[in-house]
C-alpha positions as CSV (number, residue, x, y, z in Angstrom):
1,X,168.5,90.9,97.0
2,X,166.7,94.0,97.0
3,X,169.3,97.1,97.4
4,X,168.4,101.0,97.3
5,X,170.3,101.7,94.7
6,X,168.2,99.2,92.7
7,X,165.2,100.4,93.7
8,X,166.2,104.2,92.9
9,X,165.9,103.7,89.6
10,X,162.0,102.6,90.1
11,X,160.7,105.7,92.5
12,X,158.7,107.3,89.0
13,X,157.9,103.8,87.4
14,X,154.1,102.8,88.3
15,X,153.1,99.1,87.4
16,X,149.0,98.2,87.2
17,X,149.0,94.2,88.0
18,X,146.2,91.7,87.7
19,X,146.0,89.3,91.3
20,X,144.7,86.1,91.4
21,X,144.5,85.4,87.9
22,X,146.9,83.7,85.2
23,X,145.3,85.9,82.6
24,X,145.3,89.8,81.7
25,X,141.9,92.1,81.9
26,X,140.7,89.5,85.1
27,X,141.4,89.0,88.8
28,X,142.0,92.3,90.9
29,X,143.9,95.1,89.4
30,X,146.5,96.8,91.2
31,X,148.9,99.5,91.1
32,X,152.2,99.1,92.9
33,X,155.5,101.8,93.2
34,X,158.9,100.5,94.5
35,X,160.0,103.5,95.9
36,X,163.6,104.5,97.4
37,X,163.0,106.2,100.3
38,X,159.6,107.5,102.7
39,X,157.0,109.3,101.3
40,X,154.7,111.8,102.1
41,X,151.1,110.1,102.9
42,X,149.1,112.6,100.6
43,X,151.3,112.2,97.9
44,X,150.7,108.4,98.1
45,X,146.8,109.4,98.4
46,X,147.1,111.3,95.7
47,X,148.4,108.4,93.2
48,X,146.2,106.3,94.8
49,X,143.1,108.4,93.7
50,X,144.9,108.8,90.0
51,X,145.0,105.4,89.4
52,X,141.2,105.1,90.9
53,X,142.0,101.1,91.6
54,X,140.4,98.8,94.4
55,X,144.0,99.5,95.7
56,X,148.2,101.0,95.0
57,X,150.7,99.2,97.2
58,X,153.6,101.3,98.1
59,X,156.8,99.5,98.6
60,X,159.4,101.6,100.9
61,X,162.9,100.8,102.1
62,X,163.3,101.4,105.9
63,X,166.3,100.7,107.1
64,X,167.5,96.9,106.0
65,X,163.7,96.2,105.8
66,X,160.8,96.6,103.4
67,X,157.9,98.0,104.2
68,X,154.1,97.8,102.2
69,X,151.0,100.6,102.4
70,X,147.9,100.6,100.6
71,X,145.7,102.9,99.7
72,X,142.2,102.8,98.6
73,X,141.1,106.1,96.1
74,X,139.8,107.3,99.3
75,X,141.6,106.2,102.2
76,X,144.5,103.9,103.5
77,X,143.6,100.2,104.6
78,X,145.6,98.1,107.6
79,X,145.7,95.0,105.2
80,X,145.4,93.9,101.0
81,X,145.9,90.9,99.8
82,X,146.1,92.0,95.7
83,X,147.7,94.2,95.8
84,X,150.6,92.4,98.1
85,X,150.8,89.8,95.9
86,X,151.2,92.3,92.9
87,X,154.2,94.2,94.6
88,X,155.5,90.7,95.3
89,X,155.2,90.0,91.7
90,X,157.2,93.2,90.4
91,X,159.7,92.4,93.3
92,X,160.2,88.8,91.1
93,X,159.4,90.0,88.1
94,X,161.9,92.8,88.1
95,X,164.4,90.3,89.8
96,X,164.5,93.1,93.0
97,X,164.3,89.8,94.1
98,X,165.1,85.8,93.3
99,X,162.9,83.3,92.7
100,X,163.7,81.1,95.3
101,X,164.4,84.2,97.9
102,X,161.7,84.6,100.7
103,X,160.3,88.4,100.7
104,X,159.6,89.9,104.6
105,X,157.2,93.0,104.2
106,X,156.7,95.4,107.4
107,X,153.1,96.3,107.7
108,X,150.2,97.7,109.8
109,X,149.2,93.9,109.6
110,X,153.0,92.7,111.0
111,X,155.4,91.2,108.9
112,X,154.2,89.9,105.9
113,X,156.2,86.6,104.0
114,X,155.9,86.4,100.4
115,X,157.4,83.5,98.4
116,X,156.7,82.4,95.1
117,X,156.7,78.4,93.6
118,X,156.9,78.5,89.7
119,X,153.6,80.5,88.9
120,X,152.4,80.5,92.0
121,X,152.7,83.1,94.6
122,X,151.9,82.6,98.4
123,X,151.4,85.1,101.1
124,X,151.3,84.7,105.1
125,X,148.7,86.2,106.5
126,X,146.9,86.0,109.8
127,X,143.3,83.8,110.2
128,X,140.8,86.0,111.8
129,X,138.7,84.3,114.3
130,X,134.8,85.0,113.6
131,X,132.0,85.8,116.3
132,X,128.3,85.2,115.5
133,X,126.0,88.0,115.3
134,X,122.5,88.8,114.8
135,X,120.6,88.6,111.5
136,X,118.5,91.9,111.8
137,X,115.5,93.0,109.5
138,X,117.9,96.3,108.5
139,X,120.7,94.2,107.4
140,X,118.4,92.4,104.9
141,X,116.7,95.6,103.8
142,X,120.4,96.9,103.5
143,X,121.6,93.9,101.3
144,X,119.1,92.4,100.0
145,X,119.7,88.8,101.4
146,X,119.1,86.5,104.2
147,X,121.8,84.6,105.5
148,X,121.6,81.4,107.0
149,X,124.5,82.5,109.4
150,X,126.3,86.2,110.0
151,X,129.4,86.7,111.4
152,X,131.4,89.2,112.5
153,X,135.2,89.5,112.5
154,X,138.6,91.7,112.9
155,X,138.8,94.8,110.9
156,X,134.9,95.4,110.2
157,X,134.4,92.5,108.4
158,X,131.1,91.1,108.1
159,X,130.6,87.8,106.6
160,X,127.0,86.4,105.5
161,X,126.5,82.6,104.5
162,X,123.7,81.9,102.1
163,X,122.2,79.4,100.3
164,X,124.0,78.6,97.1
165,X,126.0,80.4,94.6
166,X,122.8,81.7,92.7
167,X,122.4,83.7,95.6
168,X,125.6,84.8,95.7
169,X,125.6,85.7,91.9
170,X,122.5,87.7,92.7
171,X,123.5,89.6,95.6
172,X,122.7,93.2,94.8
173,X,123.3,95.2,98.2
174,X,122.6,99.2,98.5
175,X,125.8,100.6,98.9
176,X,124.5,104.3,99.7
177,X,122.3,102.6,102.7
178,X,125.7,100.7,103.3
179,X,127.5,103.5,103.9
180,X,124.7,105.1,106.0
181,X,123.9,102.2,108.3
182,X,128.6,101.8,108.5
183,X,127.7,98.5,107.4
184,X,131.8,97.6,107.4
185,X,133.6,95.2,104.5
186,X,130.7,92.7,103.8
187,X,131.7,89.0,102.6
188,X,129.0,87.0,100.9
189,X,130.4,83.0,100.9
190,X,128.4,79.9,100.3
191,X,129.4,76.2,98.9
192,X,130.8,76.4,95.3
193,X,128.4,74.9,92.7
194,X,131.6,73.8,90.6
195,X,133.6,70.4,91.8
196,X,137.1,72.2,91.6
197,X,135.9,74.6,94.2
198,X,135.3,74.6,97.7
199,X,133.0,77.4,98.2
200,X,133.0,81.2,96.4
201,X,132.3,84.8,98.3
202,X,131.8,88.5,96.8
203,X,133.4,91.4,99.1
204,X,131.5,94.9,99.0
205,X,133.8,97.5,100.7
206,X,131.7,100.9,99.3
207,X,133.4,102.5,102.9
208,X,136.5,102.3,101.3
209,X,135.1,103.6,97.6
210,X,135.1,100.4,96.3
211,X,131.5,99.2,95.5
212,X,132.7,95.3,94.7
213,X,136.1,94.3,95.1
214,X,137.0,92.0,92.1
215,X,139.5,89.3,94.5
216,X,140.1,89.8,98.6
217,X,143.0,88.4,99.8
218,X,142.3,89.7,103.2
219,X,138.5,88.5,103.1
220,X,140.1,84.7,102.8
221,X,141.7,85.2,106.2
222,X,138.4,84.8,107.4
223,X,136.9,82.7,104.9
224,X,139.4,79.8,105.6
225,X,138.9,79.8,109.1
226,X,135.0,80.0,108.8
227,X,134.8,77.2,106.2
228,X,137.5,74.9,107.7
229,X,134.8,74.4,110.8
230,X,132.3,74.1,108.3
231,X,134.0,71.2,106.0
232,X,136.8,69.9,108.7
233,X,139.4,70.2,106.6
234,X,142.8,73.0,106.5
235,X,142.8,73.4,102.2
236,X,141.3,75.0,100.2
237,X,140.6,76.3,96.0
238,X,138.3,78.9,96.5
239,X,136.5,81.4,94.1
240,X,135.9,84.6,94.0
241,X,132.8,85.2,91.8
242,X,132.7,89.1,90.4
243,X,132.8,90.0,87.0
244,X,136.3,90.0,86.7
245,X,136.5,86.6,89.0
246,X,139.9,84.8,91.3
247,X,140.9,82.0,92.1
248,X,142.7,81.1,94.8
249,X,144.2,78.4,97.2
250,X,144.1,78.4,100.6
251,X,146.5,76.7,103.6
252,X,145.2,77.1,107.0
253,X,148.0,76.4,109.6
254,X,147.5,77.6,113.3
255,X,146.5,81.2,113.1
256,X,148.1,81.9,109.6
257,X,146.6,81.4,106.4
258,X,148.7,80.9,103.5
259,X,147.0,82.7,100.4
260,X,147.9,81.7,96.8
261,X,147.5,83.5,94.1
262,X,149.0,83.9,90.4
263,X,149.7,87.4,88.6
264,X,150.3,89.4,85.6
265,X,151.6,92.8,84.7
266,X,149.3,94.9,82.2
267,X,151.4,98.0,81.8
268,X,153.8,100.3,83.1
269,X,153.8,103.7,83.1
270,X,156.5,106.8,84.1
271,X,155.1,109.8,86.3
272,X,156.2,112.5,84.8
């Protein structure tokens, strides 16, 4: 079990992870800090803009209980799903925790349960219900594409259906008119074009100083409730189609998605 005096010994010790991938130098990297006590939130900004990643999970005791942050190079973010699982996978990794042991993470989100099944890690998160909304000339001129269907959900998100993965692949929006027009995390999804997948996105999140996000957790808490009504079904392998690409699979039970991803540490360093 994780204990403080454990975690001591980690407060200077930064590890960069790669989510949703089996293999270095692909999936999402993140950096994650175990770190002994509460911190103050520009310091944790600070890092955060140092290590210049999508996003830097801070795990803090508080109390008997563990709780997660995450900061973007520019700001901090109510929910990540890379860079939870990456923290989850130093917590196992380091053997903070045991393999079989069920990790509870405080959040701005709610708690968060993490557990792991050989490679495999899987993290509770809430399904976010989806509301239909306009397709308007701007938001073409802003991303370049024209969805069949837009949707708009918790959080900002913004999620565009299209054609076929081609036009996924091709999407190309203008993240300076983006940012202009508050156009908020956009999600492009269609069906996948390979048989092992059930349909792919791309996220864009240049609000949060992140152009493309290489793997969303979070955008999946939306995806699997938008494409179980589509296909009628609750599971899911899904793709995330950036340069770096994801894979991930997908549970939908009730209002709670269960998110599965693998991981892999690239490096650790020491703040000096």
């Amino acid at each position: 079990m994780v204990t403080i005096d454990n975690i001591k010994a980690m407060d200077k010790t930064i590890y960069q992870v790669d989510a949703f991938t089996g293999e270095k130098f692909s999936g999402n990297p993140a950096a994650v800090m175990i770190l002994s006590k509460k911190t103050d939130e520009k310091w944790m900004q600070d890092i955060a803009a140092e290590m210049n990643l999508s996003e830097t999970a801070f795990v803090i005791p508080e109390g008997d209980k563990l709780t997660i942050r995450w900061f973007t190079p520019v700001t901090e973010v109510n929910l990540c799903g890379h860079a939870t699982l990456s923290a989850a996978h130093i917590l196992f990794e380091t053997g903070f925790v045991k393999p079989d042991e069920q990790i509870e993470l405080n959040s701005r989100s709610g708690i968060l349960r993490v557990t792991r099944s050989g490679k495999w890690i899987t993290l509770d998160f809430p399904a976010y219900p989806l509301t239909p909304m306009p397709i308007t000339e701007e938001f073409i001129s802003v991303t370049g594409i024209t969805p069949t269907e837009l949707m708009r959900s918790h959080d900002d998100w913004v999620l565009a259906l299209v054609d076929n993965e081609k036009v996924v692949r091709q999407a190309s929006p203008d993240f300076a008119a983006m940012v202009r027009t508050r156009l908020g995390h956009l999600i492009v999804t269609s069906p996948s074009s390979e048989s092992r997948f059930d349909f792919c996105s791309r996220v864009f999140v240049p609000l949060e100083g992140i152009d493309e996000d290489p793997v969303t957790g979070s955008a999946h808490c939306l995806l699997a409730p938008f494409w179980s009504e589509k296909m009628g079904k609750g599971e899911f392998m899904a793709a995330q189609i950036s340069k770096r690409g994801g894979v991930l699979k997908l549970k939908l039970r009730d209002d709670r998605v269960m998110i599965s991803g693998q991981a892999v540490t690239v490096f650790r360093a020491e703040l000096l």
